[in-house]
Structures are given as C-alpha cells and as structure tokens.
Z-matrix of the N, CA and C atoms (Angstrom, degrees):
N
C 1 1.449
C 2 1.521 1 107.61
N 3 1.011 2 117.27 1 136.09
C 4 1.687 3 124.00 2 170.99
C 5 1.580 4 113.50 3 -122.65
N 6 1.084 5 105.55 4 178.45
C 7 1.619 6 131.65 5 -171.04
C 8 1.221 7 87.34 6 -87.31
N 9 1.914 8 120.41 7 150.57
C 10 1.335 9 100.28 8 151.44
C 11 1.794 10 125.00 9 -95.92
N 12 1.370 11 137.41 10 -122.50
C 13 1.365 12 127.59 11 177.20
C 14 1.509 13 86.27 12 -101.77
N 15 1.322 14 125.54 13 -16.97
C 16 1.762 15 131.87 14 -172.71
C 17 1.572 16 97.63 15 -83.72
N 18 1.088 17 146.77 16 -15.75
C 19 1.227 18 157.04 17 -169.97
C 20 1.949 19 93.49 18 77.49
N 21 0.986 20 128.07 19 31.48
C 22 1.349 21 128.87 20 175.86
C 23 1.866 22 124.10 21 -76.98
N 24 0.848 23 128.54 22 145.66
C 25 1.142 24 118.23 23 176.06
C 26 1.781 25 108.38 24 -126.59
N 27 1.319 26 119.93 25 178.41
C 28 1.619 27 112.32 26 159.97
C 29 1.732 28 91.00 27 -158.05
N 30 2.341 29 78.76 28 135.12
C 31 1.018 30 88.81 29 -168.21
C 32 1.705 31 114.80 30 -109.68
N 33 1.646 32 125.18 31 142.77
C 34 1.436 33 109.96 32 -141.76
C 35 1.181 34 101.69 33 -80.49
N 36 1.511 35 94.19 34 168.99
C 37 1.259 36 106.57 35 -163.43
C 38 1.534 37 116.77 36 -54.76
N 39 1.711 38 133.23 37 -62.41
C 40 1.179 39 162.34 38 166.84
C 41 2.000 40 82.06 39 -20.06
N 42 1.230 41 127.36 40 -59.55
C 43 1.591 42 123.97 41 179.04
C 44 1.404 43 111.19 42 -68.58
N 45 1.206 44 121.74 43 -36.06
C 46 1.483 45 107.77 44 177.11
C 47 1.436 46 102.80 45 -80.52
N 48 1.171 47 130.96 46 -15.03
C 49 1.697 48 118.30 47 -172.40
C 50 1.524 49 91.43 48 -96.28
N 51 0.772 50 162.57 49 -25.69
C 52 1.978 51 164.55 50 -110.02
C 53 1.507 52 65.01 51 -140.76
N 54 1.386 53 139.55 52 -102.14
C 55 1.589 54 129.38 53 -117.61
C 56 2.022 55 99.33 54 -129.28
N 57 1.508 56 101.67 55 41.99
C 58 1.732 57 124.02 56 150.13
C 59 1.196 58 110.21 57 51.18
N 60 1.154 59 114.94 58 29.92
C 61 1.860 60 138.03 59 168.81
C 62 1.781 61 89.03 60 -67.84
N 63 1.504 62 117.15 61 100.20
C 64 1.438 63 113.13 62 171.09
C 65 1.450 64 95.26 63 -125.82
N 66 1.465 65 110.56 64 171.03
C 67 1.215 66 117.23 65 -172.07
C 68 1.901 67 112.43 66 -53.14
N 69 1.026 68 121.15 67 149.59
C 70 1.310 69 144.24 68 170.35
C 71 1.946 70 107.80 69 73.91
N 72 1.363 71 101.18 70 11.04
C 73 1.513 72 109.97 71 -164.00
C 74 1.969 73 108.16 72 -72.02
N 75 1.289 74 119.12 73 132.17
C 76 1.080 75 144.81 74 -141.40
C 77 1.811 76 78.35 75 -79.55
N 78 1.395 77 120.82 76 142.36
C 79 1.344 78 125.60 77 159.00
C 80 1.494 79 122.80 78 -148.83
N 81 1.839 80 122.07 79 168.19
C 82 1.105 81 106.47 80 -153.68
C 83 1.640 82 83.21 81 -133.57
N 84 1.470 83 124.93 82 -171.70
C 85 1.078 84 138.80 83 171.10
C 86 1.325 85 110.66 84 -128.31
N 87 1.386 86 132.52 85 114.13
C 88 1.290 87 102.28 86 172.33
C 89 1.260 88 117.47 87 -136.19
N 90 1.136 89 144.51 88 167.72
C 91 1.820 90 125.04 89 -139.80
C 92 1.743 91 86.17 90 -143.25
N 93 1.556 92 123.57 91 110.59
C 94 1.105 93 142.51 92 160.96
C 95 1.459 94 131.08 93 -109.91
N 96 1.294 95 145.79 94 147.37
C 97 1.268 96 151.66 95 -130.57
C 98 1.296 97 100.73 96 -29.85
N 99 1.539 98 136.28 97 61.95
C 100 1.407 99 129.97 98 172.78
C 101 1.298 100 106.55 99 90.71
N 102 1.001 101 133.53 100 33.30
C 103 1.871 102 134.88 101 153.92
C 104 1.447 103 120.53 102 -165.08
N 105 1.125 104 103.32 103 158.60
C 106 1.860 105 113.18 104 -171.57
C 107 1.317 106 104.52 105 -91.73
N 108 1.276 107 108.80 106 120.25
C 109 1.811 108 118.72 107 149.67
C 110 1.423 109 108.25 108 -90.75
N 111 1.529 110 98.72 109 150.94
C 112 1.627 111 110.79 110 -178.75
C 113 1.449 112 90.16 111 -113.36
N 114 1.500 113 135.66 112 109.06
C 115 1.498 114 140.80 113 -177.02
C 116 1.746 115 99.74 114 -120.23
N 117 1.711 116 110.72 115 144.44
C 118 1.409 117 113.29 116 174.70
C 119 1.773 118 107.02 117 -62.95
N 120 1.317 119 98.98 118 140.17
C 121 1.639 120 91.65 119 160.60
C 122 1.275 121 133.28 120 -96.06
N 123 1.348 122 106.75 121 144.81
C 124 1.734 123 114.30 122 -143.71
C 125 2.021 124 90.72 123 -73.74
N 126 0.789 125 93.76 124 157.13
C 127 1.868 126 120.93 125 -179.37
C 128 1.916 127 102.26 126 -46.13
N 129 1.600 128 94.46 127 -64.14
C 130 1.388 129 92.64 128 -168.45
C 131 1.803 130 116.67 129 -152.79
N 132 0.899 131 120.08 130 -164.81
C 133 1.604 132 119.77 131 -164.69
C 134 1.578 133 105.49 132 -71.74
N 135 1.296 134 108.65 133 -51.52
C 136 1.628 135 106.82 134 165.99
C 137 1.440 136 119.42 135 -45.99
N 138 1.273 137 126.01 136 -66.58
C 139 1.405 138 126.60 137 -176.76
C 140 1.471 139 111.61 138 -62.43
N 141 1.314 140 133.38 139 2.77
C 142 1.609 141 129.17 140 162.09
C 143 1.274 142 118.65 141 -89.95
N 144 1.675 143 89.70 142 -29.83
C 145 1.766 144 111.04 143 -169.38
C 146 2.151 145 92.35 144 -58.05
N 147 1.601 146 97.25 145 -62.73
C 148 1.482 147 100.80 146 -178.19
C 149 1.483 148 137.14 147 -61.15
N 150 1.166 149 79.88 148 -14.95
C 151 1.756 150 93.68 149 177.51
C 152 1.381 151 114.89 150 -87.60
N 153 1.508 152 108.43 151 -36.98
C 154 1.676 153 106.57 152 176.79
C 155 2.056 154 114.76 153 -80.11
N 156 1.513 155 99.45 154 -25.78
C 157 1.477 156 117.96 155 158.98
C 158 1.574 157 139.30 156 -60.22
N 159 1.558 158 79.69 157 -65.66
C 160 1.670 159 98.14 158 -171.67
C 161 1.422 160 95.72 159 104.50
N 162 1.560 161 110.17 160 174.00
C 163 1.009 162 149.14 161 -171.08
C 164 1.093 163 138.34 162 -141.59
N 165 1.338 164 120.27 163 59.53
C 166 1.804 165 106.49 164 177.93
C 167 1.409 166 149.43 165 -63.00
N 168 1.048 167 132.16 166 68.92
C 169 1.533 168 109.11 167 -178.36
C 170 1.514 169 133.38 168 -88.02
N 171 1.644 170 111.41 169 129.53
C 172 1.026 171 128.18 170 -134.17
C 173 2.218 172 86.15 171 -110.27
N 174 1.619 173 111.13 172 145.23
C 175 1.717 174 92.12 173 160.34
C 176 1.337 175 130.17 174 -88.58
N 177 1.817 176 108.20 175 10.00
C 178 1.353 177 97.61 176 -166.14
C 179 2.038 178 79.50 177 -115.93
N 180 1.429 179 104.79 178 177.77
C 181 1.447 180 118.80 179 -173.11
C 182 1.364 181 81.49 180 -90.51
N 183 1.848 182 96.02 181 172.65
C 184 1.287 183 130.03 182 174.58
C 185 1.559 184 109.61 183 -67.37
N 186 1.277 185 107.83 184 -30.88
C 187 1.615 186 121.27 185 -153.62
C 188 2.205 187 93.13 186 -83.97
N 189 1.459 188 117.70 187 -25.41
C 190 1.311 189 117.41 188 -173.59
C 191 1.475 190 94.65 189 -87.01
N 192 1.619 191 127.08 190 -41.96
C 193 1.222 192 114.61 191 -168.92
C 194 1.628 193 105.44 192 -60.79
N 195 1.644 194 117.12 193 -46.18
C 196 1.260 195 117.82 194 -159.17
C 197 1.725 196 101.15 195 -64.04
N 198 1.328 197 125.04 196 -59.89
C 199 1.316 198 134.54 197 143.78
C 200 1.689 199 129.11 198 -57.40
N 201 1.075 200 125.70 199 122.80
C 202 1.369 201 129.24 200 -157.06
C 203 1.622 202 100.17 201 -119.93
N 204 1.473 203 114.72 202 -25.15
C 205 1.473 204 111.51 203 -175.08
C 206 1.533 205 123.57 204 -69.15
C-alpha cells in the first residue's frame, strides 16, 4: 500500500467492512508508541470521555458500597 502524491491512502475493502469504515465515516489519527492507528471518531464529548475512562456499571448503589451494613 502507498501514500498517494495527495498524501491519500485507500483502505481495503475486507478493513472497511470488518471495522464499519462506510462512506463519509468520521476518522482519527492517532500516534501510539511509534505508529499510527486509523480509529473511528467517537460522536461526541461523552463517548471520548468513556472510552478514554471507562465505564462501570455496578447493580448495587454507591450509597451500599460506601455503607456495607
């Protein structure tokens, strides 16, 4: 695969169908211990917030963990 003279690339098909790269789909670059991932970009401020966080949901409340009796 190469760059083009546009700095363009195309990415194959079998990868855009496997991980929902469809036409007009939002993407990011992001540069980790010495190489680029191409990752979708998330919708909105919440869903980055959780993704770089996490998310737990737990069935008991906050109020049983802090209190256990």
């Amino acid at each position: 695969m190469r760059v083009s003279e546009r700095g363009q690339i195309t990415i194959p098909k079998e990868i855009r169908d496997q991980f929902g790269f469809g036409e007009n789909t939002e993407v990011t670059f992001v540069v980790r211990e010495g190489r680029v991932e191409l990752v979708k970009s998330l919708k909105n401020t919440d869903e980055k917030i959780e993704t770089l966080y996490g998310k737990k949901r737990f069935k008991r409340s906050t109020v049983t963990f802090l209190c256990p009796s």
